[in-house]
N, C-alpha and C positions, 0 to 999 in steps of 0.2 A: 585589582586585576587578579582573576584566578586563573590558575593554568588546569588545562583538562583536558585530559586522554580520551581518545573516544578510537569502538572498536568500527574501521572503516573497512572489515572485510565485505561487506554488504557490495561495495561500490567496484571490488571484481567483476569479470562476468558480465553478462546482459542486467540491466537494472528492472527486477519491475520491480512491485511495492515498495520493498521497505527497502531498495536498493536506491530506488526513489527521496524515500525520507531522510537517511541519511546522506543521501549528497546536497540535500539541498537544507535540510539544517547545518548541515557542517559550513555549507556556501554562505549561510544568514550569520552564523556566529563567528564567523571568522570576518566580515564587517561590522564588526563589535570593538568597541575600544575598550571594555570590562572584561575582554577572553582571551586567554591564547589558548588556541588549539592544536592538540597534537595528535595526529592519527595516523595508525595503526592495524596492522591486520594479523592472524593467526592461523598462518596458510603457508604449504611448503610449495603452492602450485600458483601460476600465475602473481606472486607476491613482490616483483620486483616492476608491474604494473601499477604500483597503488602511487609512489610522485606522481605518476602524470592523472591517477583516479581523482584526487582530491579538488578540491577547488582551491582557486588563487586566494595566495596570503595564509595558507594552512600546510602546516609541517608534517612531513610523512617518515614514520621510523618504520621499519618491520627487521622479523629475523626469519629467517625459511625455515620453519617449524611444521612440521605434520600436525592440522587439528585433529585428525583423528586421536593422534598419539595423546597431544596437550587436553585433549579432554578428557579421557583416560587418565592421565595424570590428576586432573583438577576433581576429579572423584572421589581423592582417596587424598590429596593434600590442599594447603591453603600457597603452595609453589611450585611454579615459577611465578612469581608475581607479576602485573601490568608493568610493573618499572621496569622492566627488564626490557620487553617489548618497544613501548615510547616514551624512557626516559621518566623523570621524576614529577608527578604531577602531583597536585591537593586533590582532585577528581578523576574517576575513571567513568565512562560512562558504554554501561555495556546497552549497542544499541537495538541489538537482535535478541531476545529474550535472555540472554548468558552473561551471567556477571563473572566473568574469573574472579580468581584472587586479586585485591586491589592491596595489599599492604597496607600502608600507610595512607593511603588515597580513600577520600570518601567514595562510597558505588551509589553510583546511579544505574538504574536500569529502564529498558524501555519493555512492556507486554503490551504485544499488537491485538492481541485476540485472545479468547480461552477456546477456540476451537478443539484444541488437542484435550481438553476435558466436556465442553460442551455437546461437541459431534465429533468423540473419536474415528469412527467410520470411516469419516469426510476426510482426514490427513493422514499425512504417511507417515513411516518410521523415525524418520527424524524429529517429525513434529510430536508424532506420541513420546516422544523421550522427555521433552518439556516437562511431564508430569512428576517426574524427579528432578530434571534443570533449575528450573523454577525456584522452587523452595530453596534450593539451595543458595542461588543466587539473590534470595529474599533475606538469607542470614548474612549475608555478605553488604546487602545494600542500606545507605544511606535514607533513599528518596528511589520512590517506584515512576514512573512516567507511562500515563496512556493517551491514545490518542482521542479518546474522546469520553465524555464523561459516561456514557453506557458503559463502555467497557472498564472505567474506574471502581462503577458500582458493581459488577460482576465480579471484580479482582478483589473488591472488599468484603464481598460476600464468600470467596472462594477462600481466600486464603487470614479471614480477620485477623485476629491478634499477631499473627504473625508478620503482620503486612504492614514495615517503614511506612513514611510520612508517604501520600499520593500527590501529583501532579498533572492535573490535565493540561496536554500539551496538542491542540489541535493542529492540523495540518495546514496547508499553505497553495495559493494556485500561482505558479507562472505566468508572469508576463504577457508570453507568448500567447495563452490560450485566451487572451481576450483579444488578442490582435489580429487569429488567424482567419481566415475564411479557409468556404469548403472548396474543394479544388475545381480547378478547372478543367478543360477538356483534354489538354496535355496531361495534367497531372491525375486526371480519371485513369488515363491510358498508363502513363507509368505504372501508378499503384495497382493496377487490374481493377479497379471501383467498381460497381454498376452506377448505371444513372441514380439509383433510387435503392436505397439502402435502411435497413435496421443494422447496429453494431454493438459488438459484445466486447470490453476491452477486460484481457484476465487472462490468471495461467488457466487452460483446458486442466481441471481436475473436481472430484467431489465435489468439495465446499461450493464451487460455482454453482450448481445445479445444472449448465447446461443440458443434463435432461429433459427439464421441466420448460426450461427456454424452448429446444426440439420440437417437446411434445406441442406446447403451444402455440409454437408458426407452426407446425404440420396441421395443427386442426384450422390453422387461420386460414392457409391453403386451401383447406377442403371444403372450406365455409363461404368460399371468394365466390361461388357461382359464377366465373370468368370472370373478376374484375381481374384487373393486376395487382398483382401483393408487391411491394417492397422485398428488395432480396435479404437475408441473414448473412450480416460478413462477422466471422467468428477472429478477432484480432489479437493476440497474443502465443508465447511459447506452450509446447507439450507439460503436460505435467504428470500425471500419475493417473493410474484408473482405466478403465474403459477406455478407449478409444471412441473419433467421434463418426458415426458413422455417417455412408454417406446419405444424403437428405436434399431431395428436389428445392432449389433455392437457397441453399446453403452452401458456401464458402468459406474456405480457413485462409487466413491469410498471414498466421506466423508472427513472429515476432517483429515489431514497425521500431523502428530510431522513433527517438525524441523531436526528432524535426520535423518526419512523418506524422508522426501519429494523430498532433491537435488536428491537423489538415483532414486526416483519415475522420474524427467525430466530428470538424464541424459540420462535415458533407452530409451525415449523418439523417435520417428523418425524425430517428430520437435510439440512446443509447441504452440499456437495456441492461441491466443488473440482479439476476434471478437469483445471487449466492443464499445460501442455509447459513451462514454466519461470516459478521465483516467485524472488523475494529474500528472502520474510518469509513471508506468507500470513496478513494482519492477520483476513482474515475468518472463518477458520479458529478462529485463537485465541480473537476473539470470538465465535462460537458457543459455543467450551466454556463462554466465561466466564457466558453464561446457562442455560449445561446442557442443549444442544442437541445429538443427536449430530451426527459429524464422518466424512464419506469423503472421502479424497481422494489424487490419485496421486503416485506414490514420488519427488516432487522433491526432491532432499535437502534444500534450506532447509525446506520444511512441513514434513519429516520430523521435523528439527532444533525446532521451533516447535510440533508438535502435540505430541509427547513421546510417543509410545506410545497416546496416548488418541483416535486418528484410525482406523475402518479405513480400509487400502492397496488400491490399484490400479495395477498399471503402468501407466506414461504411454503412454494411447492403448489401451489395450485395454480397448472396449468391453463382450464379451463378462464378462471380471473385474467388472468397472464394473456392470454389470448384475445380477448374482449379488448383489452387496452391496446396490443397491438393493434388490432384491426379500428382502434379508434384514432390510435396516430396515426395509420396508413390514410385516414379520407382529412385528419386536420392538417389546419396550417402549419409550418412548423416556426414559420416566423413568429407565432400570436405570442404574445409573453415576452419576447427574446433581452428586448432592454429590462425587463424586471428578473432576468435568469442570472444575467449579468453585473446584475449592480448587486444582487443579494451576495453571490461568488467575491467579489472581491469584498469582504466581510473576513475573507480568509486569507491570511499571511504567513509567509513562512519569515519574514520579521516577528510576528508574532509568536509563531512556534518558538524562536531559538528567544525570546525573550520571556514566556513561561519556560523555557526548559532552562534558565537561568539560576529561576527560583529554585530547579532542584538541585543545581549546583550548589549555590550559595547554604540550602540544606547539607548537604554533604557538606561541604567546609566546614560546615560549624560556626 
């Protein structure tokens, strides 16, 4: 039995990605009889929200501490250490790119992406900090964790000899998303749906490229010679950048619940993923897993993660991106759909917390 700290500030707040990832690895390792887990957040705001964040069977400490502050701190010392936060563990596992100080505890860490060196552009301040967080937390760690083997070989080319034992730790689909259908005629009208839809699931910012998405249904538009196009529902929170302007057949529709949402892409005619660089592409996978088709451009982690069952676009090219729309808008969208589905549950998030095991058992020694 190892005991392991893990940092669950992620699961504050609205979840997406990697708010995602850690709930529901926390949720797979905590029915584990080889774990106990204790989680933990690094937050003087909303921190007294994290018992009820976690999943059942999983222990939650915190102390109301300013991250701003405790980062600042961890720049310049190897304390306040994780024990202090959740108690006395063999493993810490930091699971948003930051390993604090672990003490005595082996560090694991998770890197979602090298976006913040890949395409600084594309991310914001926080994320360009990485570029020093990183390494540091590379001196501190045991075993590194990514979510997909592109991005393992990225991280060993980026940071080699410096870079602990690796761990591909792929992700996992929900239950639910093979069980959902697209909604109904009530539940069109709640959501605001159209009958007939393309959908985009992601924070609005850079990395997504939703410009190139834009540009692509505005040319699909223009190329319709009065058929009907499929509408654009743009589904996720604001993020940074640009704003989106507004665009004939396009819709925002904010950030959806978890209950929402699989309902939202099964209804879907196919889901649409234009990002300049992913780690995973969870929304991707979840699509297939309701039998919704899948575009999306040639970043090797989706590549990696869709499995042949995506079509392709080169990153950024519009013109490609467009052609495909307009070829799901006249196909079926049922054709495929039990092979979209059966390839998707391939993916577990049993699976995940049981390679992300292997880097605990690293970190203990």
């Amino acid at each position: 039995m190892i005991t392991v700290g893990v940092d669950a500030t992620p699961l504050l707040g609205r979840r997406t990605g990697i708010g995602r990832y850690t709930e529901h690895l926390i949720g797979a390792l905590g029915r584990r009889d080889d774990v106990t887990v204790r989680a933990t957040a690094f937050t003087a705001r909303g921190w007294r929200e994290l018992a009820a964040a976690v999943p059942q069977g999983v222990n939650a400490r915190c102390l109301p501490v300013p991250a701003r502050a405790l980062r600042a701190v961890w720049t310049r010392a190897e304390f306040p250490t994780v024990g202090l936060f959740c108690g006395r563990t063999e493993v810490f596992h930091g699971t948003n790119f930051v390993l604090p100080p672990t003490g005595r505890a082996g560090g694991v860490m998770t890197i979602h992406d090298l976006a913040y060196l890949t395409n600084p552009d594309t991310v914001d301040a926080t994320s360009r900090a990485l570029v020093d967080l990183v390494p540091r937390g590379l001196r501190r760690a045991a075993a590194v964790c990514t979510p997909s083997a592109a991005i393992g070989e990225q991280v060993r080319e980026a940071y080699g000899p410096a870079l602990p034992e690796l761990v591909v730790t792929p992700l996992g689909v929900q239950e639910r998303w093979f069980d959902t259908a697209g909604p109904d005629v009530a539940e069109r009208e709640r959501l605001d749906l159209p009958d007939d839809y393309f959908v985009f699931v992601g924070t609005r910012e850079p990395r997504k490229d939703l410009a190139c998405l834009t540009a692509a249904y505005s040319r699909l538009r223009r190329d319709a010679a009065g058929r009907r196009i499929p509408e654009l529902v743009l589904v996720g929170p604001d993020g940074w950048g640009p704003g989106q302007p507004p665009l004939a057949g396009v819709s925002i529709h904010g950030y959806q619940s978890q209950d929402d949402l699989p309902t939202v892409v099964a209804g879907a005619r196919a889901l649409v993923m234009p990002s300049r660089d992913e780690g995973f592409g969870l929304p991707a996978l979840e699509a297939l897993a309701c039998g919704t088709p899948v575009i999306v451009s040639a970043v090797p982690a989706v590549l990696e993660v869709t499995g042949g069952h995506a079509a392709v676009f080169p990153i950024g090219d519009d013109q490609a991106l467009s052609s495909l729309l307009a070829a799901a808008a006249q196909a079926d969208p049922g054709h495929d759909r039990d092979a979209r589905r059966a390839y998707a549950r391939r993916w577990t998030w049993s699976a995940c917390a049981a390679a992300t095991m292997t880097a605990y058992q690293i970190a203990a020694g």
